[in-house]
mmCIF file of the N, C-alpha and C atoms, coordinates in Angstrom:
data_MODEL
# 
_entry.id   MODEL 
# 
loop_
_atom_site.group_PDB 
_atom_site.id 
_atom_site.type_symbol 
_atom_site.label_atom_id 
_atom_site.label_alt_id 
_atom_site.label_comp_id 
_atom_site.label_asym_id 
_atom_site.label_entity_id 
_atom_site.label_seq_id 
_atom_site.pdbx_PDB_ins_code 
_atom_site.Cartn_x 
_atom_site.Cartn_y 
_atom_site.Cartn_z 
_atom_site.occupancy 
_atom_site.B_iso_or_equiv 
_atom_site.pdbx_formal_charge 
_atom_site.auth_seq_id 
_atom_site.auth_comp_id 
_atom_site.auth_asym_id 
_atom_site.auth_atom_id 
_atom_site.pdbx_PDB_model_num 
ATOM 1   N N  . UNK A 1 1  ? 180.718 127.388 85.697 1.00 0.00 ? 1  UNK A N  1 
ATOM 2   C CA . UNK A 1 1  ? 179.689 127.501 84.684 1.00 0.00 ? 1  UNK A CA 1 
ATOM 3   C C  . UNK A 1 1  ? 180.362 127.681 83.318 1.00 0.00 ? 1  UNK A C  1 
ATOM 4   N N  . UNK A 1 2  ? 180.337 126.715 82.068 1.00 0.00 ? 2  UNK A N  1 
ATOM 5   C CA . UNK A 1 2  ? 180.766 126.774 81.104 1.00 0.00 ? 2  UNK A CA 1 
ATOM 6   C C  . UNK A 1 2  ? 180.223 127.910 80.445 1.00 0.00 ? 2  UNK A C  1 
ATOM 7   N N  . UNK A 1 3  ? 180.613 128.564 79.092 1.00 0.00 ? 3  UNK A N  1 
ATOM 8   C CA . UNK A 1 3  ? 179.909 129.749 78.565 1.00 0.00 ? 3  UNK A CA 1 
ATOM 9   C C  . UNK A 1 3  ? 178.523 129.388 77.895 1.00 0.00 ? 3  UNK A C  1 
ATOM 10  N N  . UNK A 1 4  ? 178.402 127.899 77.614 1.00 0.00 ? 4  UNK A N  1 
ATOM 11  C CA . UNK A 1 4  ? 177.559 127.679 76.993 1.00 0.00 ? 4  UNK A CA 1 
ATOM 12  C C  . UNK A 1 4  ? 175.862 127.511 77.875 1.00 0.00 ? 4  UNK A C  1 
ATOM 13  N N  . UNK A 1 5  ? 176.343 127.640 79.284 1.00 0.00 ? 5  UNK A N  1 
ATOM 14  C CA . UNK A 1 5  ? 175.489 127.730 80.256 1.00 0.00 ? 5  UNK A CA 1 
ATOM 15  C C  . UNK A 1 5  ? 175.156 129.096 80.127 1.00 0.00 ? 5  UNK A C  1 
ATOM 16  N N  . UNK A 1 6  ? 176.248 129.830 80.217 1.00 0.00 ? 6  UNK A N  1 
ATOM 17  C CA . UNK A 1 6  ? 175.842 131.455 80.976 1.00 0.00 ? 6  UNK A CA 1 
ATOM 18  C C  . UNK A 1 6  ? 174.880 132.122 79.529 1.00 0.00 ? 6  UNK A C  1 
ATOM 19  N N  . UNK A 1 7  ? 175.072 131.331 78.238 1.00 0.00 ? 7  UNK A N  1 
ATOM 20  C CA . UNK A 1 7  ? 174.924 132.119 77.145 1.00 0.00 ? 7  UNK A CA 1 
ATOM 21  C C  . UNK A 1 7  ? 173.008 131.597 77.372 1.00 0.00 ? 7  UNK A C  1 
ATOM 22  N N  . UNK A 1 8  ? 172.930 130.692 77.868 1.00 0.00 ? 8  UNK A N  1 
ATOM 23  C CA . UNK A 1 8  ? 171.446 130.172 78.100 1.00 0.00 ? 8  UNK A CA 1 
ATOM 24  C C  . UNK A 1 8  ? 170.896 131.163 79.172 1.00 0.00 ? 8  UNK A C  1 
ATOM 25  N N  . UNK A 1 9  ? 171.737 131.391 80.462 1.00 0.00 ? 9  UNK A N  1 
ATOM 26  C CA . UNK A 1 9  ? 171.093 131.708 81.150 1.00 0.00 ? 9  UNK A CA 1 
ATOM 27  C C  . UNK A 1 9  ? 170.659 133.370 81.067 1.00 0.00 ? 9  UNK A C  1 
ATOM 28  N N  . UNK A 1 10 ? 171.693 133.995 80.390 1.00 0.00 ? 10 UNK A N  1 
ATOM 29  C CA . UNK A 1 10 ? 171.923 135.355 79.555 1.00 0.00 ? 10 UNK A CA 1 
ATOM 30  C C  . UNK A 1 10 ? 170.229 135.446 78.460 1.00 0.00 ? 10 UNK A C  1 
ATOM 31  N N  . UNK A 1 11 ? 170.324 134.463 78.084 1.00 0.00 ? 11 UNK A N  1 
ATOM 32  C CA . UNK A 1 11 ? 168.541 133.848 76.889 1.00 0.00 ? 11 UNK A CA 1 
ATOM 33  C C  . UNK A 1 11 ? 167.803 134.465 77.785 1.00 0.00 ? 11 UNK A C  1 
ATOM 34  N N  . UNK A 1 12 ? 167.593 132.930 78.830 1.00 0.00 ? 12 UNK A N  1 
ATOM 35  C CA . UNK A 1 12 ? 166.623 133.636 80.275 1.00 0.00 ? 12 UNK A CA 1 
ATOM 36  C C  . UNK A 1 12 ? 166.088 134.718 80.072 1.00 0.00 ? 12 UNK A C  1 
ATOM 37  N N  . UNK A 1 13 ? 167.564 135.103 80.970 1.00 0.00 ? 13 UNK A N  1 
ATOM 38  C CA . UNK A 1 13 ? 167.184 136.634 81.458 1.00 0.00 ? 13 UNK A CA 1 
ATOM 39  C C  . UNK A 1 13 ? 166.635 137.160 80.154 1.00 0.00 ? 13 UNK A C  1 
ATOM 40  N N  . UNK A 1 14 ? 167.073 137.643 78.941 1.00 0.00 ? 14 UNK A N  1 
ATOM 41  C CA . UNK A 1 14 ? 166.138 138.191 78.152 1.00 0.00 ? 14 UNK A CA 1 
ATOM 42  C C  . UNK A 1 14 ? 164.377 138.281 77.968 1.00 0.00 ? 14 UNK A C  1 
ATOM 43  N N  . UNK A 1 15 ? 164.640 136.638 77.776 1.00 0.00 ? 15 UNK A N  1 
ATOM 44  C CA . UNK A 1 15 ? 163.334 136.132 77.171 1.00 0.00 ? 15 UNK A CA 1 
ATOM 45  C C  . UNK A 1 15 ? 162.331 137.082 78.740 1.00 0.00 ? 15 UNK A C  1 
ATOM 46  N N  . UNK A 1 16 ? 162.752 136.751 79.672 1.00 0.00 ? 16 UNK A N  1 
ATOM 47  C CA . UNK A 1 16 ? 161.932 137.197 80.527 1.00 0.00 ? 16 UNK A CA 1 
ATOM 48  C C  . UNK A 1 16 ? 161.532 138.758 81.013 1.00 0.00 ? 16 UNK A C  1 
ATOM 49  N N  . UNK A 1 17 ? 162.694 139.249 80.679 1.00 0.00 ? 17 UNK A N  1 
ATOM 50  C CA . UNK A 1 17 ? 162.572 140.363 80.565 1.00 0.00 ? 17 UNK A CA 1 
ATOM 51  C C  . UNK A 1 17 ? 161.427 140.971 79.189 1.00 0.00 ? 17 UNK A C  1 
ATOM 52  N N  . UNK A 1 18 ? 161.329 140.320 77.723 1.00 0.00 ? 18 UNK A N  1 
ATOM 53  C CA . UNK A 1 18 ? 160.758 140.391 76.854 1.00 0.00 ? 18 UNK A CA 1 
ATOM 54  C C  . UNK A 1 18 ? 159.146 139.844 77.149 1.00 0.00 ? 18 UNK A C  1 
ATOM 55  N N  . UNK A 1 19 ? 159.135 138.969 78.002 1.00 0.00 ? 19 UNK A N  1 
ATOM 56  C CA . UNK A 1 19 ? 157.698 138.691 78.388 1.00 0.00 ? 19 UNK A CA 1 
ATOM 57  C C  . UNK A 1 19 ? 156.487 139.498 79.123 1.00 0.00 ? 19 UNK A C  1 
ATOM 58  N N  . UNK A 1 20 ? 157.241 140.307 79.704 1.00 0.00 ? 20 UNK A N  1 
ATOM 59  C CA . UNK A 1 20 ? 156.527 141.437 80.490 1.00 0.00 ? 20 UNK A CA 1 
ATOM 60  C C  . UNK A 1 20 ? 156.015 142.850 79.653 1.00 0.00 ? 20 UNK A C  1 
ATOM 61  N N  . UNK A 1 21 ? 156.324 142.287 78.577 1.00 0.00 ? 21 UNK A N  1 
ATOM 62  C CA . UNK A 1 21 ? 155.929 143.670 77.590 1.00 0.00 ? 21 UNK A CA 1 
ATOM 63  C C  . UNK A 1 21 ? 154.666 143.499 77.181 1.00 0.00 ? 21 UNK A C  1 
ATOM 64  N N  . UNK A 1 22 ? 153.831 144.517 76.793 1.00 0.00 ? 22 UNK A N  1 
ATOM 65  C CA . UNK A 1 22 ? 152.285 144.206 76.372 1.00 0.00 ? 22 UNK A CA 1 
ATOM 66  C C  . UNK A 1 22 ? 152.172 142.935 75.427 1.00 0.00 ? 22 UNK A C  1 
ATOM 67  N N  . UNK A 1 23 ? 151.303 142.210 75.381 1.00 0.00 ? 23 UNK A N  1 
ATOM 68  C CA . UNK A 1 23 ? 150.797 141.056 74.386 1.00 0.00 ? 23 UNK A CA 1 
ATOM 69  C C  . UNK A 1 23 ? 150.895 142.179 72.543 1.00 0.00 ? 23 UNK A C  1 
ATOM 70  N N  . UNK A 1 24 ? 150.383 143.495 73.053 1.00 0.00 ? 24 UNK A N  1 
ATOM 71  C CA . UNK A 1 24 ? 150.701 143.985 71.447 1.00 0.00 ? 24 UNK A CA 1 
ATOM 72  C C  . UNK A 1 24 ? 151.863 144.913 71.153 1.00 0.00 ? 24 UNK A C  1 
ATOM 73  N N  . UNK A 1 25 ? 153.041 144.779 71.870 1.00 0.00 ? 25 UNK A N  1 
ATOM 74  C CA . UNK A 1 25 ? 153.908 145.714 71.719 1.00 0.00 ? 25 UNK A CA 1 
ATOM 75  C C  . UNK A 1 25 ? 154.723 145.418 70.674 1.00 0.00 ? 25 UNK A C  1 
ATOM 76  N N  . UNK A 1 26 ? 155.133 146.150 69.940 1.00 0.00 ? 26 UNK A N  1 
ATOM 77  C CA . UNK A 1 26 ? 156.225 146.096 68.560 1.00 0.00 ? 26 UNK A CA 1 
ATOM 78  C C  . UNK A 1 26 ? 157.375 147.001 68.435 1.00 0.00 ? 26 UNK A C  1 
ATOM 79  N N  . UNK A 1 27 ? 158.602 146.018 68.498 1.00 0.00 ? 27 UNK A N  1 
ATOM 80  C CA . UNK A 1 27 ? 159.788 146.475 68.649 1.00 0.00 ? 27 UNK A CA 1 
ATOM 81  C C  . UNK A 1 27 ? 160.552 146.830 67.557 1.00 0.00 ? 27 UNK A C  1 
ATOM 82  N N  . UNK A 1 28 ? 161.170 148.368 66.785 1.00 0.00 ? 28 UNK A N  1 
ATOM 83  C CA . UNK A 1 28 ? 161.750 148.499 66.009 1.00 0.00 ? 28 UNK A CA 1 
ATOM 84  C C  . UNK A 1 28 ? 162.628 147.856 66.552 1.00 0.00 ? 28 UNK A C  1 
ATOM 85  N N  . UNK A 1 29 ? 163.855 147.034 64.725 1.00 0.00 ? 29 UNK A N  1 
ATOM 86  C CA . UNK A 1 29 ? 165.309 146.803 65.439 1.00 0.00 ? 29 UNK A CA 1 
ATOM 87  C C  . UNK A 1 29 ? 165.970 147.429 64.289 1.00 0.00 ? 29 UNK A C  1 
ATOM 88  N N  . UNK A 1 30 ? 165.638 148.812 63.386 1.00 0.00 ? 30 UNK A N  1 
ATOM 89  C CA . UNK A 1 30 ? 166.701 149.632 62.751 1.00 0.00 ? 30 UNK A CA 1 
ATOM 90  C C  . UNK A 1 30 ? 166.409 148.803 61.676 1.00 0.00 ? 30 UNK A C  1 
ATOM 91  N N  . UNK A 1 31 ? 167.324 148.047 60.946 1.00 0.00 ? 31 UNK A N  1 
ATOM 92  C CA . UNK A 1 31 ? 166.685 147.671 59.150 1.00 0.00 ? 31 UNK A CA 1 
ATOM 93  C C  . UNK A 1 31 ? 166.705 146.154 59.365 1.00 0.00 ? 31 UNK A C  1 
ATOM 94  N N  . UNK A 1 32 ? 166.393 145.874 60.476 1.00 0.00 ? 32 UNK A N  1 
ATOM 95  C CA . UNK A 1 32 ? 165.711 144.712 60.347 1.00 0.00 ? 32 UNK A CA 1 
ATOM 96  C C  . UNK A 1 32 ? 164.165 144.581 60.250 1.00 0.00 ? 32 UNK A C  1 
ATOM 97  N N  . UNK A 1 33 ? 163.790 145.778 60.890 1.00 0.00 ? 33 UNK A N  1 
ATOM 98  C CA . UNK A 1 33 ? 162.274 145.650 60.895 1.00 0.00 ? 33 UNK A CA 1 
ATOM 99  C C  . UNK A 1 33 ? 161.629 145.601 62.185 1.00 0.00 ? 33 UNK A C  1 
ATOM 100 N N  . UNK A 1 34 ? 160.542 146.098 62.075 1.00 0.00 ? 34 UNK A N  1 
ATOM 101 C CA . UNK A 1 34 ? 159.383 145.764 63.806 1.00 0.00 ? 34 UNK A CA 1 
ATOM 102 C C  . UNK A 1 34 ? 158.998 144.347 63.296 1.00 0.00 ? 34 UNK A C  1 
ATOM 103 N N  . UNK A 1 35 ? 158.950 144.049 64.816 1.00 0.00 ? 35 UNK A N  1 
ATOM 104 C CA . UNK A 1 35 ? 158.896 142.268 65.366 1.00 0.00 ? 35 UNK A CA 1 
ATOM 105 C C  . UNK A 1 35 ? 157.596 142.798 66.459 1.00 0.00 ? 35 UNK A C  1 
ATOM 106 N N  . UNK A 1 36 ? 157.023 142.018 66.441 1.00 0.00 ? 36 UNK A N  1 
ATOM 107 C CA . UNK A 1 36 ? 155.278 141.691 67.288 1.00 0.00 ? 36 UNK A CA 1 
ATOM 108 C C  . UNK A 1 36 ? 156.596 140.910 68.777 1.00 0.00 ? 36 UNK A C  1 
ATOM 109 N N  . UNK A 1 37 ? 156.040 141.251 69.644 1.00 0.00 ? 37 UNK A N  1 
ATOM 110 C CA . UNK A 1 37 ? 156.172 140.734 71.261 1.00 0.00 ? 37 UNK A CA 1 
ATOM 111 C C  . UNK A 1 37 ? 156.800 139.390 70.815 1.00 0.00 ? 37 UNK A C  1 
ATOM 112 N N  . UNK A 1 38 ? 156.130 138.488 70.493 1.00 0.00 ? 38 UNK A N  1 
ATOM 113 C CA . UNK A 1 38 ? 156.216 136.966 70.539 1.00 0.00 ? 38 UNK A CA 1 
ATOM 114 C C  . UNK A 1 38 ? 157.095 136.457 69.331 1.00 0.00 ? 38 UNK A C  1 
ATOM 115 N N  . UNK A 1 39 ? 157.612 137.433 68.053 1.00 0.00 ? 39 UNK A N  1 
ATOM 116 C CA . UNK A 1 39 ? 158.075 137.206 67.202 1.00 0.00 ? 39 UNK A CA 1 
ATOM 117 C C  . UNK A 1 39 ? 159.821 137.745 67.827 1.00 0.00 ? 39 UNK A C  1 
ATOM 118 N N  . UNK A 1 40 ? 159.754 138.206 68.431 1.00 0.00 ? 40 UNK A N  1 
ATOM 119 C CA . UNK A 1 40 ? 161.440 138.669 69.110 1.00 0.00 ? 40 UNK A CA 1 
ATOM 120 C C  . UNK A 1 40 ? 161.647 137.699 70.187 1.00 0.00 ? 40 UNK A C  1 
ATOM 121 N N  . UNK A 1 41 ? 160.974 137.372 71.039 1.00 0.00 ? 41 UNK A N  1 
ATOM 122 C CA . UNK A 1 41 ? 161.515 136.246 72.051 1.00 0.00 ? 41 UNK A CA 1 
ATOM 123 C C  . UNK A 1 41 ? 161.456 135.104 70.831 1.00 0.00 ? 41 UNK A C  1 
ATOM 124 N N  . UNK A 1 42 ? 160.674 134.765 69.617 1.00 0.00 ? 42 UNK A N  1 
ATOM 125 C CA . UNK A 1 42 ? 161.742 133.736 69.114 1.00 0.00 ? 42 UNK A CA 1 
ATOM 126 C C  . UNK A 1 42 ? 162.798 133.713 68.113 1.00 0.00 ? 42 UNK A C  1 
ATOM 127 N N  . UNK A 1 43 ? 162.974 135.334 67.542 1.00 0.00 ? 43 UNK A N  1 
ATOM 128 C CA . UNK A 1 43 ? 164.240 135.455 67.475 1.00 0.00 ? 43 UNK A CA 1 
ATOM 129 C C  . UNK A 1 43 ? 165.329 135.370 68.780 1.00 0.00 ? 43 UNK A C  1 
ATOM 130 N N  . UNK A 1 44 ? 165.309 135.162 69.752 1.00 0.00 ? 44 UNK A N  1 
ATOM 131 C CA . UNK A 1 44 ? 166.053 135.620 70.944 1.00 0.00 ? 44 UNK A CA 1 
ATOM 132 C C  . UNK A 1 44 ? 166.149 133.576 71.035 1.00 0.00 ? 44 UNK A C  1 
ATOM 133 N N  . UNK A 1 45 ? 165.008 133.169 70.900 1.00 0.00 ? 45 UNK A N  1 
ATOM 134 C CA . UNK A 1 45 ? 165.371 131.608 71.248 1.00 0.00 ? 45 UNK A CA 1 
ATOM 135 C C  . UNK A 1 45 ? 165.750 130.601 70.168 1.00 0.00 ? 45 UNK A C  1 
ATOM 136 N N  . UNK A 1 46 ? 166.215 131.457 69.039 1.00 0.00 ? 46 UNK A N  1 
ATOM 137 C CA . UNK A 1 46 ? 166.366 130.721 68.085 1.00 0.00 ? 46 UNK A CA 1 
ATOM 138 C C  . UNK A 1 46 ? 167.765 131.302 67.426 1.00 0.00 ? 46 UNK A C  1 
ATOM 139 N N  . UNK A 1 47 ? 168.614 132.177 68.186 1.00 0.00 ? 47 UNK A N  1 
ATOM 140 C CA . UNK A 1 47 ? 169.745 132.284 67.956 1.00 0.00 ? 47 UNK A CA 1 
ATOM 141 C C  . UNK A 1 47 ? 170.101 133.495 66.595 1.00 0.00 ? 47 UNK A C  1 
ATOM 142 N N  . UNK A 1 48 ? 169.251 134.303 66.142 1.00 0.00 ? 48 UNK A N  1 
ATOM 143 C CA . UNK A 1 48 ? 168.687 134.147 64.669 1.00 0.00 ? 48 UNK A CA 1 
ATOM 144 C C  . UNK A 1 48 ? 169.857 135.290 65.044 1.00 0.00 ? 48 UNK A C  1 
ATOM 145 N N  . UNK A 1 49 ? 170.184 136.233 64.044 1.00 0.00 ? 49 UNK A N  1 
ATOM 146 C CA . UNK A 1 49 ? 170.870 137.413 64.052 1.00 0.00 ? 49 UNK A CA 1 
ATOM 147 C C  . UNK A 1 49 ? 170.018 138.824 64.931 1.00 0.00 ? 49 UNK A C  1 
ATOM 148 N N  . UNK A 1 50 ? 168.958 138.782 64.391 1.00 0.00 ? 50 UNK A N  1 
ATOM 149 C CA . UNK A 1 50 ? 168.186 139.335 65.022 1.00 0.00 ? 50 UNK A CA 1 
ATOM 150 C C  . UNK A 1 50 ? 167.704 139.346 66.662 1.00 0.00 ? 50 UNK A C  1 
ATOM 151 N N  . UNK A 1 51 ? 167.881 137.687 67.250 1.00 0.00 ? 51 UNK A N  1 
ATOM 152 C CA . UNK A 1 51 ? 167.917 137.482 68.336 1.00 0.00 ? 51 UNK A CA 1 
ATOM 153 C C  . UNK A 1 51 ? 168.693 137.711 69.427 1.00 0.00 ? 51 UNK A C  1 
ATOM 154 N N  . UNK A 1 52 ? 170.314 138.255 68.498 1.00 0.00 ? 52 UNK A N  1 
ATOM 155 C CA . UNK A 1 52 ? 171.300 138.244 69.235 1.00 0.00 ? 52 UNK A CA 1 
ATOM 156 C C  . UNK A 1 52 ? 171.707 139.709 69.640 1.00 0.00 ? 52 UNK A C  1 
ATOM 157 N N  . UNK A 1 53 ? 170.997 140.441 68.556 1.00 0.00 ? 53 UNK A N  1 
ATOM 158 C CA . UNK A 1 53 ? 170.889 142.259 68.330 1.00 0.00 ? 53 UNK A CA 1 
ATOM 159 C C  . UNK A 1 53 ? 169.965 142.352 69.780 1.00 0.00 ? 53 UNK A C  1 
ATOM 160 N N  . UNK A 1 54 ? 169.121 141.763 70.144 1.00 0.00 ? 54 UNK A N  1 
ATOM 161 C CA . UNK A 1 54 ? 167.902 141.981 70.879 1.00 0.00 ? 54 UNK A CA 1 
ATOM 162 C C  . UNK A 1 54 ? 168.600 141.249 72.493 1.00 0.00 ? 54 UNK A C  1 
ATOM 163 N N  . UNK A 1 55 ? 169.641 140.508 72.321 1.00 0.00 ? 55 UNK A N  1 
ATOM 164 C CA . UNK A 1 55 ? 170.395 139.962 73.495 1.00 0.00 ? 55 UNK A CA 1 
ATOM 165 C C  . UNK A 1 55 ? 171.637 141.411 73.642 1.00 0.00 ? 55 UNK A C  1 
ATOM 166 N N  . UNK A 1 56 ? 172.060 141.278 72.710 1.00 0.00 ? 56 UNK A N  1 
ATOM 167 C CA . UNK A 1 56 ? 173.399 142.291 73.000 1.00 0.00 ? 56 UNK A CA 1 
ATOM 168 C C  . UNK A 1 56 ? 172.391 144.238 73.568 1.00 0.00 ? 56 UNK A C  1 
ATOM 169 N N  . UNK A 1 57 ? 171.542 144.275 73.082 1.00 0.00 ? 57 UNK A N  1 
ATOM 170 C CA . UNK A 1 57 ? 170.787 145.533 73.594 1.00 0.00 ? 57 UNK A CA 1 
ATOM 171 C C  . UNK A 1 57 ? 170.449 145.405 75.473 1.00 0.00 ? 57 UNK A C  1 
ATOM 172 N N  . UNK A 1 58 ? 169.675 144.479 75.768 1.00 0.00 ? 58 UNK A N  1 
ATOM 173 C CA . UNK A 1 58 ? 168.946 143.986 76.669 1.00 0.00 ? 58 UNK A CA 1 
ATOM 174 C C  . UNK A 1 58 ? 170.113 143.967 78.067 1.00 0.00 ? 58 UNK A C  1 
ATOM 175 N N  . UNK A 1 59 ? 171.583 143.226 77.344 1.00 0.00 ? 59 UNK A N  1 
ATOM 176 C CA . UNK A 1 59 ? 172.721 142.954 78.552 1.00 0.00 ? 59 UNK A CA 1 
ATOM 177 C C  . UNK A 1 59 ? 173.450 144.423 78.443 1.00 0.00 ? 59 UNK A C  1 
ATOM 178 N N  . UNK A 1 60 ? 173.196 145.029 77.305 1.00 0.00 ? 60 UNK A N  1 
ATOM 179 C CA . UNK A 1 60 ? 173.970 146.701 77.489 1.00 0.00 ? 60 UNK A CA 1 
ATOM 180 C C  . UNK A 1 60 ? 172.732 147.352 78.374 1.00 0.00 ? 60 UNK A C  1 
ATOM 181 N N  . UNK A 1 61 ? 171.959 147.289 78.493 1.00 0.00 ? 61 UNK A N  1 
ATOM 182 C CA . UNK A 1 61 ? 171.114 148.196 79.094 1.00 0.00 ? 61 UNK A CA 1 
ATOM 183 C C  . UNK A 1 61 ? 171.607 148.104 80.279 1.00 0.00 ? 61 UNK A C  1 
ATOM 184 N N  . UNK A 1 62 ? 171.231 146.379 81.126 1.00 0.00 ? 62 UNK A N  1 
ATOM 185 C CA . UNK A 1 62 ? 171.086 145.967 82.366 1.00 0.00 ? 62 UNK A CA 1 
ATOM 186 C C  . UNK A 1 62 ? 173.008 145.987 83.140 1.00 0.00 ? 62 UNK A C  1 
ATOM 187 N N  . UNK A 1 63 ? 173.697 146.576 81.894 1.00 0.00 ? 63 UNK A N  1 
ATOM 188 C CA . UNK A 1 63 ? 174.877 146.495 82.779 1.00 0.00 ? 63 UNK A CA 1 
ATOM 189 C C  . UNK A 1 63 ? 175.292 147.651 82.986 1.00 0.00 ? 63 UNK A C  1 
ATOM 190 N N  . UNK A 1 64 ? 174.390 148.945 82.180 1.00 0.00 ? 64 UNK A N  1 
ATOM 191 C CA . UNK A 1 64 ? 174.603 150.500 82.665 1.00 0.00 ? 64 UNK A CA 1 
ATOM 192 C C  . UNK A 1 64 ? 173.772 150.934 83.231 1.00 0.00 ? 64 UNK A C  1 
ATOM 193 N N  . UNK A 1 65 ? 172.271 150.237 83.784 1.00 0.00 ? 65 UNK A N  1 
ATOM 194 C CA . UNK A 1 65 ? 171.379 150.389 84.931 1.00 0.00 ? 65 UNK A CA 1 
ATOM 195 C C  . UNK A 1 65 ? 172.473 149.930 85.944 1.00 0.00 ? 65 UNK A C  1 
ATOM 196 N N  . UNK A 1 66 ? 173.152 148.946 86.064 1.00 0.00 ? 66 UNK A N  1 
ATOM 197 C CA . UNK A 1 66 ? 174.276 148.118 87.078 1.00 0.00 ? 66 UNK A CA 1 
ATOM 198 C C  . UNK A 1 66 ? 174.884 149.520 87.358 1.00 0.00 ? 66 UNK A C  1 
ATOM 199 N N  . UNK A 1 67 ? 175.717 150.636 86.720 1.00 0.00 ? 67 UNK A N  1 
ATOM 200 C CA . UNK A 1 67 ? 176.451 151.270 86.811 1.00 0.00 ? 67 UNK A CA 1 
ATOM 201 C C  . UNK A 1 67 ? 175.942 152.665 87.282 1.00 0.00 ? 67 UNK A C  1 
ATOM 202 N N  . UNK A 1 68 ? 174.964 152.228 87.418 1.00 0.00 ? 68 UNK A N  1 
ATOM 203 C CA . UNK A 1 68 ? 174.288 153.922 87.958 1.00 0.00 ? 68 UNK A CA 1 
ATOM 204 C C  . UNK A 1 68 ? 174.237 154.867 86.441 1.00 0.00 ? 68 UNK A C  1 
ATOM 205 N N  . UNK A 1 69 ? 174.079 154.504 84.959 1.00 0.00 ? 69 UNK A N  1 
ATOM 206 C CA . UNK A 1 69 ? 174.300 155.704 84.342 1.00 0.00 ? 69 UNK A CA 1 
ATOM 207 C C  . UNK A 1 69 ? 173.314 155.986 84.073 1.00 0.00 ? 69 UNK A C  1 
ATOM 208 N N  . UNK A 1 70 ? 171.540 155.526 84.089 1.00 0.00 ? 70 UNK A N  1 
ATOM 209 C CA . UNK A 1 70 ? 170.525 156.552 84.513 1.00 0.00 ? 70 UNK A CA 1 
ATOM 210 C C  . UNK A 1 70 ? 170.123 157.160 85.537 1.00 0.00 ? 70 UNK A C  1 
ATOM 211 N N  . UNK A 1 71 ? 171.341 157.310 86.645 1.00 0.00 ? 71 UNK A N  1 
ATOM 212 C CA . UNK A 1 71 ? 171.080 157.959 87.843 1.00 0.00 ? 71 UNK A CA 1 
ATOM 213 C C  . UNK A 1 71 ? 172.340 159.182 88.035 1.00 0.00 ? 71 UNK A C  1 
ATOM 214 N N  . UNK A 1 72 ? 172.143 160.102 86.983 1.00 0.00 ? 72 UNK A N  1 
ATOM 215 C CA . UNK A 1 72 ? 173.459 161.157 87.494 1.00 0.00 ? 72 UNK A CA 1 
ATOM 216 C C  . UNK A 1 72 ? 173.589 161.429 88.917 1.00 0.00 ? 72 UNK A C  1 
ATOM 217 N N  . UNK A 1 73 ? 174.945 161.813 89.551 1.00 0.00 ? 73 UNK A N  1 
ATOM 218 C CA . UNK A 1 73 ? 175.459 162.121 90.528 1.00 0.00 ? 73 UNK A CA 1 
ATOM 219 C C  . UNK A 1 73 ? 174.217 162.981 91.434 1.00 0.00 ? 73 UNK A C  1 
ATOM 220 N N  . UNK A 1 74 ? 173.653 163.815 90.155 1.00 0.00 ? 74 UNK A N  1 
ATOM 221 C CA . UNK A 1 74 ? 172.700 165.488 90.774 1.00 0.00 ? 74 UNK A CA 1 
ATOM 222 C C  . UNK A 1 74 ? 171.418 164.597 91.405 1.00 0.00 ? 74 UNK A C  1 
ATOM 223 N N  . UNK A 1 75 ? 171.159 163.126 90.988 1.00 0.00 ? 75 UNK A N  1 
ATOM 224 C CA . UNK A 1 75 ? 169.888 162.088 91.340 1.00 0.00 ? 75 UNK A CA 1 
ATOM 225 C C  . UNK A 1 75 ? 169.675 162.384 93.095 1.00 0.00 ? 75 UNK A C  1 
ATOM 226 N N  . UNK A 1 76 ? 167.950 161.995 93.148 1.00 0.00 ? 76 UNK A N  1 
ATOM 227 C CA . UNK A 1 76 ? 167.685 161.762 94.671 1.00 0.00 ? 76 UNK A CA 1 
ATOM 228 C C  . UNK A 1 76 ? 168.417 160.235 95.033 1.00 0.00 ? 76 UNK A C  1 
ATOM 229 N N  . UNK A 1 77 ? 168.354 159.984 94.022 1.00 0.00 ? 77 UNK A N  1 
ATOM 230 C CA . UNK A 1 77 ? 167.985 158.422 93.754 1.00 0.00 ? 77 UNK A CA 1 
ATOM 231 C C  . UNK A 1 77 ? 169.641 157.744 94.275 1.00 0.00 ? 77 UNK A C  1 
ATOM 232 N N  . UNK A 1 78 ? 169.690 157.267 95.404 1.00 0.00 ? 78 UNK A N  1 
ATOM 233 C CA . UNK A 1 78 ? 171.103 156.217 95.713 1.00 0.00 ? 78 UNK A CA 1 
ATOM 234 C C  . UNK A 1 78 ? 170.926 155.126 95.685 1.00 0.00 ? 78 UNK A C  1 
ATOM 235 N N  . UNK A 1 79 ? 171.758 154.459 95.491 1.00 0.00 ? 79 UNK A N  1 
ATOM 236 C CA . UNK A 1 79 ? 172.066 152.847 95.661 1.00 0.00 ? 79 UNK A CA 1 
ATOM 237 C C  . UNK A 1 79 ? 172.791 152.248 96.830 1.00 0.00 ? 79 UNK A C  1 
ATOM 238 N N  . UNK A 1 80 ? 172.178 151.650 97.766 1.00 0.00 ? 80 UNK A N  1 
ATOM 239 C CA . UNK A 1 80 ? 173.124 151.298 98.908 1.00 0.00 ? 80 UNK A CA 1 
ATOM 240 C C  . UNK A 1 80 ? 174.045 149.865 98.612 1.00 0.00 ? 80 UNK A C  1 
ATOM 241 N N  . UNK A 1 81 ? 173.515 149.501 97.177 1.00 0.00 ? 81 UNK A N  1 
ATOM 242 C CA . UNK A 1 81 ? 174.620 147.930 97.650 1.00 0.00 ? 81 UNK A CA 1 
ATOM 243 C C  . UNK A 1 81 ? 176.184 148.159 97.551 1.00 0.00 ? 81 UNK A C  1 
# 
């Protein structure tokens, strides 16, 4: 898979992840400003600076959910994979 694939499929995953949010939800992004639901997935599909703040957040989240770091050690909560 070239990077220019994974960087699409990396979109994906965002965009979809961004779709499941209320039709009226509004996302601060710090001094860029709140973005309406539908105005951040097309920063996210349009490469914009803003789109990429909202990609680089989205793959930090989903790679320290990966790591167990909202589940301290003291958690009920295990992971068998």
């Amino acid at each position: 898979m070239t990077n220019e694939e994974k960087q699409k499929e990396i979109i994906e995953i965002v965009k979809a992840r961004l779709s499941i949010l209320p039709a009226d939800a509004v996302l601060s992004m710090g001094s860029f400003g709140e973005f309406k639901k539908d105005q951040i997935i097309n920063e996210v599909e349009n490469n914009t600076d803003v789109g990429k703040k909202v990609v680089e957040v989205q793959m930090e989240y989903l790679q320290m959910l990966k790591k167990g770091i909202f589940y301290g050690e003291s958690s009920s909560y295990q992971t068998t994979l």
